[in-house]
N, C-alpha and C positions, 0 to 999 in steps of 0.2 A: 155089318150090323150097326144100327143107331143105338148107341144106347147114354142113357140122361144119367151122371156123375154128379157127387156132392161133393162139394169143393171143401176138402183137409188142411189141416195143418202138419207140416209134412208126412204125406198120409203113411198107412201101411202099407206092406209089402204085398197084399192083395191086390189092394186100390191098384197098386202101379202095374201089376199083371194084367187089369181090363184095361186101364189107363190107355197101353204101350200095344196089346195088339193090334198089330197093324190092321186085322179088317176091320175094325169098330172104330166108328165116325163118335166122335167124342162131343155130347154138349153139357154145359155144367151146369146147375141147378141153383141158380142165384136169389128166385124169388120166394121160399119156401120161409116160412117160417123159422125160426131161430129153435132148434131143438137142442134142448141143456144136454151137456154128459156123454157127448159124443167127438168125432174126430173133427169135427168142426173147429173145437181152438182146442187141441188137446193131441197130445202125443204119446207114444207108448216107446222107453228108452232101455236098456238092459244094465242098472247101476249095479252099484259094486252090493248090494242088497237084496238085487232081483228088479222086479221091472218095476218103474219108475217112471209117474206121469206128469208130463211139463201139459201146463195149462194155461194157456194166452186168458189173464182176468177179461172183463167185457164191460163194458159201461153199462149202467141201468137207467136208461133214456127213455124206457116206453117205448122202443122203437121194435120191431119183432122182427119184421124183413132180412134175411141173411144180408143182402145186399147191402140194408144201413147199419148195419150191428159195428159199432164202435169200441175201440181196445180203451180199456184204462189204463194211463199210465201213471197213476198213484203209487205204483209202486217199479222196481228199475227191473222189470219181470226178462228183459233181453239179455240183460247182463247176469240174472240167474242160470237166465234155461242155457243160455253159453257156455256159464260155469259148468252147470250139469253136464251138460253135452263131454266136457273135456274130458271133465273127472272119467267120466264113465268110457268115453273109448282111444283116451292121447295113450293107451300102452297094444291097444288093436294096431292089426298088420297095416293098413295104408289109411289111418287119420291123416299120419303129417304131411301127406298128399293132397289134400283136399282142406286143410284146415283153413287156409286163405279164405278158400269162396265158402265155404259153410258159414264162417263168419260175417262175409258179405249180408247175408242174411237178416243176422241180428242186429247190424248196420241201418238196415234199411226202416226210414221216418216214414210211419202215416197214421193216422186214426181209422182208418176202415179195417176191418179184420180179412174183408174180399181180397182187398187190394194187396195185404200183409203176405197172405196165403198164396195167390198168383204169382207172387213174387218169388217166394222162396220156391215155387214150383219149377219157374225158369231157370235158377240157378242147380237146382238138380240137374232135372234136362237137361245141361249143358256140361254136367258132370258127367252123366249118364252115354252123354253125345249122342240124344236123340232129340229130334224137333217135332213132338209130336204135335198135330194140330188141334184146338178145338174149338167151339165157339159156347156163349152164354146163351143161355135163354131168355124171352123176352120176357113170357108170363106164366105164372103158376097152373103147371095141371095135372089135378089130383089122378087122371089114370090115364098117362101119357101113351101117344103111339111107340116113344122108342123101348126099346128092355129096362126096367125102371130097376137101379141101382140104389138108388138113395137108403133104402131102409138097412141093405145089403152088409154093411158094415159095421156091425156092435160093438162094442168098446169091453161087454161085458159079457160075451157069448164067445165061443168056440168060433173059430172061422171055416164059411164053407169053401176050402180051397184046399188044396194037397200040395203042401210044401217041403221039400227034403231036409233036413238036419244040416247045416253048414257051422263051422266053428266059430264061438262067439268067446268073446274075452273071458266072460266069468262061467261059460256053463260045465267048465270042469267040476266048480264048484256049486253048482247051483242048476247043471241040465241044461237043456236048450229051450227056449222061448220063442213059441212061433210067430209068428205077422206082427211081429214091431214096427216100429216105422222105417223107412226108406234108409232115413240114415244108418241105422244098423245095420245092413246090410252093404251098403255101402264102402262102414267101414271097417269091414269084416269081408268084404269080398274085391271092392276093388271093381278094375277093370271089369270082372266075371259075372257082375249083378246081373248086368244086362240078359244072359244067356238064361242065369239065373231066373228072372221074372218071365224070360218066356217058356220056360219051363213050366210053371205053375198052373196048375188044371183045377178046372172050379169041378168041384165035388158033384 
């Protein structure tokens, strides 16, 4: 199945369920307009508080294009959302596993938010030990022939996807919290995400 993906910040545990099936030919949605408030520079984390959203700023250039949207770095926004990241899962079953190349991450120099987001994708992936393929798109269209994903993923809606209950560090105290992002799951499941994401059935 074709289907057209909008390129996250390390997205949800949805995203990675269409992402990762193997029969869906993956192309990702580069020329779209810059949609505020979404998983585009924004992340959903499980803090010691409840959930807890890391947001890559954006520069205000006039530019709309996802492809030219530019990070601000007025403020050390890498060295927060790392901090967050820590705080919130260095006591989860296999962080100290993975902390090296998570880090990697917030490591990595660019001004394109495209190029920011691809990156940390790889580095998952490689976590994950899977090499999924996919390719960009050249040009914007509004009612594409592949299964058109883009709008699919809310930040502020329920997700349409059925996913099981797995142990998260705080939901003793606080419940469980579904379609976080990858990394929660991650590091909270380890090895087992994989089996985990292909488990997940879209509604």
């Amino acid at each position: 199945m074709e289907i057209l993906l909008p390129i996250f910040y390390l997205p949800p545990i949805s995203w990675f369920s269409v992402f990762l099936k193997e029969e869906n030919e993956i192309t990702f949605e580069q020329n779209e307009n810059f949609p505020k408030q979404t998983y585009r520079n924004r992340c959903n984390i499980y803090g010691a508080n409840g959930k807890l959203s890391l947001i890559i700023p954006i520069s205000h250039n006039g530019k709309r294009k996802l492809s030219e949207i530019q990070i601000s770095h007025r403020e050390n926004w890498q060295s927060l959302h790392w901090k967050s990241i820590k705080t919130a899962y260095q006591s989860s079953p296999y962080f100290e596993f993975y902390e090296n190349r998570l880090e990697e991450i917030f490591q990595f120099k660019t001004e394109a938010l495209i190029d920011f987001n691809l990156n940390a994708l790889k580095i998952i992936q490689n976590i994950l030990k899977t090499e999924k393929a996919y390719s960009l798109n050249s040009e914007y269209v509004k009612n594409p022939p592949k299964v058109d994903f883009r709008g699919k993923f809310s930040a502020k809606q329920h997700p349409e996807f059925e996913m099981e209950e797995y142990y998260q560090t705080f939901s003793e105290k606080m419940g469980f919290l579904e379609d976080l992002s990858i990394l929660d799951l991650i590091c909270n499941k380890g090895p087992e995400s994989l089996t985990y994401l292909r488990n997940i059935k879209n509604k």
